[in-house]
N, C-alpha and C positions, 0 to 999 in steps of 0.2 A: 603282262609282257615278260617272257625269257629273258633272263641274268644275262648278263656278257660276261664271259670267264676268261679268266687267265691261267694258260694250258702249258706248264712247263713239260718241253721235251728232253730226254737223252738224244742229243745230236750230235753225238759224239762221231756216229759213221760217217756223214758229210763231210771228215777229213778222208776218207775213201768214199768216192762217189762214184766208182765202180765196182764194189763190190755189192755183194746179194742185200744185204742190209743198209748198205748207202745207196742201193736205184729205191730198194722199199722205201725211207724216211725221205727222202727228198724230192720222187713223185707225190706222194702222196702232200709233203708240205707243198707242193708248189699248185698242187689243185686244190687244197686249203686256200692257199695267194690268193687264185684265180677267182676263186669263188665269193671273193670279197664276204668270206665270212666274217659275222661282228667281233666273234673271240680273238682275246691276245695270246698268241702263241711266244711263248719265252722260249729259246732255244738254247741249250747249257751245253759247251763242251769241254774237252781238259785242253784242244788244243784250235789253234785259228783255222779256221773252213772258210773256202766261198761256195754262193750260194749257185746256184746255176736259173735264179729268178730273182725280178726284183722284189728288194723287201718292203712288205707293206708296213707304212709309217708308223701304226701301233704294234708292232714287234718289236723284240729288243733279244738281240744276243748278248750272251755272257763265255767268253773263252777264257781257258787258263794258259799254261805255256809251256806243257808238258811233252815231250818227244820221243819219250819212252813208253811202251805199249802195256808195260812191264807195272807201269805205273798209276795205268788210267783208270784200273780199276777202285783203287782207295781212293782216287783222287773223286772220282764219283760218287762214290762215297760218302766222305765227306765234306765235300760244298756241292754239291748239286742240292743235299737238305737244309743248308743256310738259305742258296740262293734262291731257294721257291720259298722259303718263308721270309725273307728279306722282302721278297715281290709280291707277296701276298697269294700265291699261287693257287686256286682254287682244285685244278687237276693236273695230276702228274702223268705221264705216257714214256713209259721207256719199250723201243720198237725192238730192242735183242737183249730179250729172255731175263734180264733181271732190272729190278727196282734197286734206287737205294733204299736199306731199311728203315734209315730212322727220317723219314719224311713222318711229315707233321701227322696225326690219325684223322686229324679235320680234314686233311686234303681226300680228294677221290684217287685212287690211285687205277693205273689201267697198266696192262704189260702186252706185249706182242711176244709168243712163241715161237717161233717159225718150226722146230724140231727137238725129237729129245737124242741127238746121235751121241750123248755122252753116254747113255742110258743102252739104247740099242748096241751101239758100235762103240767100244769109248777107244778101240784099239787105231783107231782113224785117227784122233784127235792126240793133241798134246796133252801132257801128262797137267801141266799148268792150266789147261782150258779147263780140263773135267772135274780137274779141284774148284773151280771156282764154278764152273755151272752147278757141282755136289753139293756146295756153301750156300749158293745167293738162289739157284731154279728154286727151288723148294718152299723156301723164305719168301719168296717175291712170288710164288702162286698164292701161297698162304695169305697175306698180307692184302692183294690184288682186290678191288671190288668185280672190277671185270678182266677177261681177260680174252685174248684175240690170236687164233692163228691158219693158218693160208689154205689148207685144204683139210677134206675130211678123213683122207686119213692121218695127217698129222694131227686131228683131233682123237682120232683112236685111239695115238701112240700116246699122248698124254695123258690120257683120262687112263690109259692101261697101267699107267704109275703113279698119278694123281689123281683116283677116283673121285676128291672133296671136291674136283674143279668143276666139277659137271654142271651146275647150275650157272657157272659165270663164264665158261668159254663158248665163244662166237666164231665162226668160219667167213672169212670175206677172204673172197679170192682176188691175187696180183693179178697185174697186168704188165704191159710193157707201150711207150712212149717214145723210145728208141727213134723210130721212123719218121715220127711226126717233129721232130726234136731240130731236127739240122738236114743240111744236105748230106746225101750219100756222097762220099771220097772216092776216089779212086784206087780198084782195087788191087794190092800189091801181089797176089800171084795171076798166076796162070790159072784158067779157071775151065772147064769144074776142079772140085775139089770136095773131099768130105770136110765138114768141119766142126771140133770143140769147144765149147766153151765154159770153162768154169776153174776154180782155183788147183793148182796141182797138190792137192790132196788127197788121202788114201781112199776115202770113202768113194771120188770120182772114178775110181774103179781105172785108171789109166794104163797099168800095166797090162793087165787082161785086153784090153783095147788093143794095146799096142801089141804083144804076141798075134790077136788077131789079124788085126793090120798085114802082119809080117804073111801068113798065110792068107791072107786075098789076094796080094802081090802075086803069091806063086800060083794061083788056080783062075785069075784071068787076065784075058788077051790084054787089054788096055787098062790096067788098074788106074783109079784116079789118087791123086796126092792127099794130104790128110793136114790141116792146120787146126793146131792147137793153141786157143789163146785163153792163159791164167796167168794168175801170180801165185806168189807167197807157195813156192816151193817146200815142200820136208818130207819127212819121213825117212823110212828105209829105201824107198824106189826112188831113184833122178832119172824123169824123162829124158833131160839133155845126155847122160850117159848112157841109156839105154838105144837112143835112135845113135850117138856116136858108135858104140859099140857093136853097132848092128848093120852100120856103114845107109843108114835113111839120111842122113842130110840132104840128098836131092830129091827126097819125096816128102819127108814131114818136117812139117814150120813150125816151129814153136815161137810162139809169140806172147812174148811177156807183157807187156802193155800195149794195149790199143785204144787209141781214140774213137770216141763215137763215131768221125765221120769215118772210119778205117771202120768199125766194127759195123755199119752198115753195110759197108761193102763186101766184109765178108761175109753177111749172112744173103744178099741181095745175088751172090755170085753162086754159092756151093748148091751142091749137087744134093746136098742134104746134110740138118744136123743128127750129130752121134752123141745121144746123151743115155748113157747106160750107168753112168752111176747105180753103187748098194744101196744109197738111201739118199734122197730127199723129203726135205718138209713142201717144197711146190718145185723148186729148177726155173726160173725164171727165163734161161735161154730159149724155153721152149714155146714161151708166148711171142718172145722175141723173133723166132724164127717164122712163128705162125704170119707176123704182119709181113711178113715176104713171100710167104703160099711156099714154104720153102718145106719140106718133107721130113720127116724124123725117124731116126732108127732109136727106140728106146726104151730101159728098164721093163720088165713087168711085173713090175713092183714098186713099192711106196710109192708114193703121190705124182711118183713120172706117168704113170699109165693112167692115173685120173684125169691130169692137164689133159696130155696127148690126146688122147682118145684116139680116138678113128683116125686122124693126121698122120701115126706115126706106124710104124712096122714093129711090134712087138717083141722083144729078146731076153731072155733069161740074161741077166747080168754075169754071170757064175760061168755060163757058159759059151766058152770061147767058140766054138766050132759056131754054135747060134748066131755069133757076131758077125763070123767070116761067113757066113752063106746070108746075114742081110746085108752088107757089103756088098756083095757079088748081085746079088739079087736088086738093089736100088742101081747100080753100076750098068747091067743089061736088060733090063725089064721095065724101059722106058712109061710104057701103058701103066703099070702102076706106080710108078711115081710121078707122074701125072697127075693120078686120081688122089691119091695123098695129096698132092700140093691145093688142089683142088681143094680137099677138106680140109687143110691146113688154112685156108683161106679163109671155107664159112665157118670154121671152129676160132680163128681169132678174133672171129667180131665178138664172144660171148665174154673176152676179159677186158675191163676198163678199169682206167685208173679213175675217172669221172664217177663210180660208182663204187668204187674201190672207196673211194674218197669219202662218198658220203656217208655210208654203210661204219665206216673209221669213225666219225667225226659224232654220226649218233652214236655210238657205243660208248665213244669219249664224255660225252656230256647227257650222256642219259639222265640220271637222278641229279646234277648238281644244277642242272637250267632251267628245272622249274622254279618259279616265282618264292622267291623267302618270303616267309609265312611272319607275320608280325602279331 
């Protein structure tokens, strides 16, 4: 008979359960739940989370009481490797990009990748992130028995800087749960509409978006409005200043926080999603938009054009004029967006979380669930 382990996680994102790495760790924990698997999953954070499932009775969280973001990573550091060897921790799983390094060498240790954009793009990122993805990625591949990440080309991108990883990196593709989650809300514009989704950062490519924007407006008859929902604002570019300055406040919505049952509605309503980001490790919206047969204008590049596939209308990101003639083009060319939404539809049955989950779950306990040898 197979061991029952005890599977300490970094759940540290489940204090954001809506961003790209707190939908990852917390579908996937919640179809762990479901599955009444035997393993004990420990879940470590620096600061209080709820869960959005209930916890099975052999689980046990551990939080600290930290409020500073500034600070979660020493905090991780150092008691996330007390408290799995406090617990007896058999494997350790941190789902964004780094381990702590001094966990025990007995424990198995597993890492999720999702992207290397410090590596590709580091000009996107905070000068603070890329220091510490430069410190801890490298360390934490090294160290990793296995390692996991979401699509195949973000497995290129890594093995193009981490060749040693080849033998221990695994591809299991996201999905999205979104729909099946809650009722759909009611939606707060006017609809159709295009719509965004993802955090206002550089690499989402938003600026070029929104220049485009501005030229669809002027080359058709009934332009539809454009909502944008992220957080965590920076960089050189402010959307909010830039549609102020451009006098859009009655065409584009920026929306800083949306709830599930609001961000159903807005993917249930729009006319199509716009996800042209520089780079993705998967883009999670775009499964998301798939369980609504909802059509995609996107990227043709990194791993947006592997998801999409056939569902979406293909765009050089770079190229603004590209953007504004698929705008115009999903806007009066009904017949094919139709037929996209159509393949938006049989292209989302191929991602589950249900598979997702299990696919995770072996890779976790590969070599430590066989029978201890006496």
């Amino acid at each position: 008979m197979n061991r029952v382990l005890k599977i300490g996680v970094d759940a540290r994102h489940l204090a954001y359960p809506n961003s790209g790495i707190g939908r990852y760790v917390g579908n996937l924990l919640r179809e762990f739940a479901s599955g009444q698997t035997p393993h004990r999953f420990l879940l470590y954070s620096d600061r209080p989370f709820e869960l959005r499932f209930p916890l099975p009775g052999h689980w046990k969280i551990r939080t600290g009481n930290i409020h500073s973001r500034g600070r979660s990573t020493a905090f991780a550091q150092v008691f996330f490797p007390v408290w799995a060897l406090k617990d007896g921790v058999d494997v350790f799983w941190s789902p964004r990009h780094q381990l702590p390094v001094l966990l025990s060498p007995r424990m198995r240790k597993v890492l999720t990748v999702h992207d290397v954009v410090w590596k590709r793009f580091p000009q996107t990122m905070t000068r603070d992130a890329v220091a510490l993805e430069a410190l801890l990625m490298p360390m934490s591949l090294r160290i990793a028995d296995q390692a996991i990440t979401d699509s195949q080309f973000a497995r290129s991108e890594i093995l193009s800087y981490f060749p040693s990883a080849k033998g221990k990196l695994a591809v299991v593709y996201l999905a999205s749960s979104l729909k099946a989650e809650g009722e759909v809300g009611a939606c707060p514009l006017s609809v159709p509409y295009f719509l965004v989704v993802g955090s206002y950062e550089p690499r989402k490519n938003l600026e070029r978006m929104l220049h485009a924007y501005i030229q669809y407006r002027g080359r058709t008859h009934h332009p539809l409005d454009l909502v944008i929902v992220g957080t965590e604002q920076w960089g050189a570019f402010s959307a909010s200043n830039f549609v102020e300055t451009n006098h859009l406040q009655s065409c584009v919505h920026l929306i800083r926080r949306a709830d599930d049952a609001t961000l159903r509605a807005l993917y249930a309503n729009a006319r199509a999603l716009v996800m042209v980001s520089l780079y993705e490790g998967f883009g999670l919206p775009l499964v998301e938009a798939m369980q609504w047969s909802t059509p995609i204008i996107a990227s043709n590049t990194s791993s947006v054009a592997e998801v999409a596939g056939d569902a979406a209308l293909l765009v050089d990101p770079y190229d603004m004029e590209a953007i504004t003639q698929a705008l115009k083009q999903m806007t009066e060319d009904e017949a094919m967006r139709k037929e996209l939404a159509q393949k938006a539809e049989f292209r989302g049955q191929k991602f589950s979380w249900r598979q997702a989950a299990a696919e995770t779950l072996a890779l976790l306990v590969a070599d430590s669930a066989a029978p201890t040898k006496k």
